[in-house]
VOGU-3710 file (C-alpha; in Angstrom, 3 decimals, decimal comma):
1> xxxxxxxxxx> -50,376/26,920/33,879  -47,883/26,387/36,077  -48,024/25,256/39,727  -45,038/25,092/42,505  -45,617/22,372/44,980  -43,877/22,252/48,030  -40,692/20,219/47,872  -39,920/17,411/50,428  -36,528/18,223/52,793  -35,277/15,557/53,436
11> xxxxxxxxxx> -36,005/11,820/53,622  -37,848/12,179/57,003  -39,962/14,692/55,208  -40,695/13,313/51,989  -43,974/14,720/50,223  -45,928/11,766/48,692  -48,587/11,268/46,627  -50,281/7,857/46,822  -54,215/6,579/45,495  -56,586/5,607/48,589
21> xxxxxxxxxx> -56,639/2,313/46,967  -53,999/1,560/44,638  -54,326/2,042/40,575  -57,968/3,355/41,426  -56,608/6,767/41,130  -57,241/7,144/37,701  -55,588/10,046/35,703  -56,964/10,288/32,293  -55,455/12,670/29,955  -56,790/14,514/27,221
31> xxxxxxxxxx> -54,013/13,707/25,048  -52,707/17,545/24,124  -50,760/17,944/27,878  -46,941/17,634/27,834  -47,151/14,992/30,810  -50,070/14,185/33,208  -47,976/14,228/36,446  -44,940/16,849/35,787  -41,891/16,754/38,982  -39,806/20,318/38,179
41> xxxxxxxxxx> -37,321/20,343/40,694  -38,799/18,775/43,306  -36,706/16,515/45,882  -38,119/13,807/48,020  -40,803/13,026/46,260  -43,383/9,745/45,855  -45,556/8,787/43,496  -47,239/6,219/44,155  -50,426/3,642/42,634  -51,810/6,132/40,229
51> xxxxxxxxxx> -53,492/4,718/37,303  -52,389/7,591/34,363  -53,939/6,572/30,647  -54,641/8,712/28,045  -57,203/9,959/24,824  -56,134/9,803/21,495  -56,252/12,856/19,244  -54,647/14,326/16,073  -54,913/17,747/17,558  -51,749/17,416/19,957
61> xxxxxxxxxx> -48,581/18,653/18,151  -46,222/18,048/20,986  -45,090/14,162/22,906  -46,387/13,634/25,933  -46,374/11,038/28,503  -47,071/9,758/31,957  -44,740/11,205/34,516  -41,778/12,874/34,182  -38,932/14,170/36,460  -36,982/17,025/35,809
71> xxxxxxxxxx> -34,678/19,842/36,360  -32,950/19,051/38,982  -35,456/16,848/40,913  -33,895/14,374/43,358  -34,460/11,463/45,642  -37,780/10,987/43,563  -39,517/7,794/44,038  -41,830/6,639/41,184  -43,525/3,468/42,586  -46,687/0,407/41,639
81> xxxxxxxxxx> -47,930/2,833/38,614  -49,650/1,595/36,133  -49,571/4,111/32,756  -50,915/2,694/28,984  -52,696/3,786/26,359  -51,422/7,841/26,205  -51,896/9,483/23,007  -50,268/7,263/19,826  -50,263/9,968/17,615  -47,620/11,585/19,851
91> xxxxxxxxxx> -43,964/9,949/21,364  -45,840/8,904/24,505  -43,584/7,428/27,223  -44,513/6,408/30,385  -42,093/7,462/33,127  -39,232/9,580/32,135  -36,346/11,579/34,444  -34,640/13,795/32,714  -32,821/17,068/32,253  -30,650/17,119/35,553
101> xxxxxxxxxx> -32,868/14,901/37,547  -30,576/12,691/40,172  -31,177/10,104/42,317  -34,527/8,124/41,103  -35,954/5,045/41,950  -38,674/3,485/39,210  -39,876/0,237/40,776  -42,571/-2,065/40,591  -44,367/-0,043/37,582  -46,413/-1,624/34,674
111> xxxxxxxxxx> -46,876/0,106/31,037  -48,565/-1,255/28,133  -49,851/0,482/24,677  -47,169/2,918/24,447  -45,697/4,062/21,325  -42,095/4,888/22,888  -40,367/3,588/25,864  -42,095/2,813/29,139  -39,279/4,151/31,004  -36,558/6,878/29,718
121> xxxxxxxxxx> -33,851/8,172/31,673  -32,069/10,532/30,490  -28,212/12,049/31,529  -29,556/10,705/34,704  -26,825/10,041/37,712  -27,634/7,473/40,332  -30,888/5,926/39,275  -32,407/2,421/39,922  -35,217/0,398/38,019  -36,137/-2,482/39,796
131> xxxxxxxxxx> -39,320/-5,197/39,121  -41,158/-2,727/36,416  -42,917/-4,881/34,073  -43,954/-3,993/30,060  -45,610/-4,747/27,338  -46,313/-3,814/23,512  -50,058/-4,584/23,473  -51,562/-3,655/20,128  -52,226/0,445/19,893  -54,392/1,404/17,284
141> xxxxxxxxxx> -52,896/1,807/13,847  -52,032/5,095/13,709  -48,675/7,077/12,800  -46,829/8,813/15,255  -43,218/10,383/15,881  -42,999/6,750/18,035  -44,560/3,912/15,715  -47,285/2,066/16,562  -45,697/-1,367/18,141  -46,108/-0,669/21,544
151> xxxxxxxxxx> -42,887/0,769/23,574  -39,681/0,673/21,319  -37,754/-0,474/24,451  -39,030/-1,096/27,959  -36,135/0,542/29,743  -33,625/2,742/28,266  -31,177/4,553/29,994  -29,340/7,286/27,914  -26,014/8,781/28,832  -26,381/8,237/32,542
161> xxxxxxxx> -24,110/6,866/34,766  -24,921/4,713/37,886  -27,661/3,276/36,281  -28,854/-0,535/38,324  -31,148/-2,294/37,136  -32,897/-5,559/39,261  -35,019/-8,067/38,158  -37,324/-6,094/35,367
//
């Protein structure tokens, strides 16, 4: 199904989306969605201490992961998340922007038990990753389209261009 959200205007009127009581939000996935928090053209957006992990399963036949940003999204904050353990049968990833998103911020995230990248960014212009911290933990042995080693890189930035990065 999908849902349209309001989008934020400007920076005055940003639309954010933040746990009570930070990383006690807790998002558990059943391991067959495409991503657990999904930002399609959106602009001025925040999210903010969720705690996203997910359930593993066989039955899934497409990658998932934790939050992604996309089509055209901009000024999209992604802030003090923490994301592990998504489906290892599938390329999980934990934060990705993507597919014309501009404009990002990814700071002060943590991601462990991944079997792809914590953070991807994609063709992304203007984006900053500042303070996120990851690690490979040890996902159960299983095969999937990522491996099973944890995340394959912690940050990678593909083909964008005014990438910063600060003190990961």
């Amino acid at each position: 199904t999908t849902n349209h959200a309001a989008t934020g205007l400007d920076e005055a009127r940003r639309v954010t989306v933040r746990a009570e009581h930070e990383r006690q939000a807790h998002l558990l996935d059943n391991g067959m969605s495409y991503y657990v928090v999904n930002i399609i053209g959106c602009n001025y957006w925040t999210i903010e201490g969720l705690h996203i992990s997910g359930t593993q399963t066989t039955a899934s036949t497409t990658n998932n992961g934790g939050i992604m940003v996309q089509s055209g999204a901009h000024h999209v904050v992604i802030r003090r998340n923490l994301i592990h353990d998504l489906n290892h049968y599938n390329g999980s990833s934990g934060i990705i922007f993507a597919y014309s998103a501009s404009d990002g911020l990814v700071e002060e995230n943590e991601a462990y038990n991944l079997n792809r990248d914590m953070i991807y960014a994609f063709q992304v212009p203007r984006i900053t990753f500042r303070r996120n911290y990851c690690w490979g933990g040890t996902p159960p042995p299983v095969t999937g389209t990522g491996g099973t080693t944890g995340p394959h890189v912690c940050i990678l930035s593909y083909q964008s261009t005014d990438a910063l990065f600060e003190n990961n």
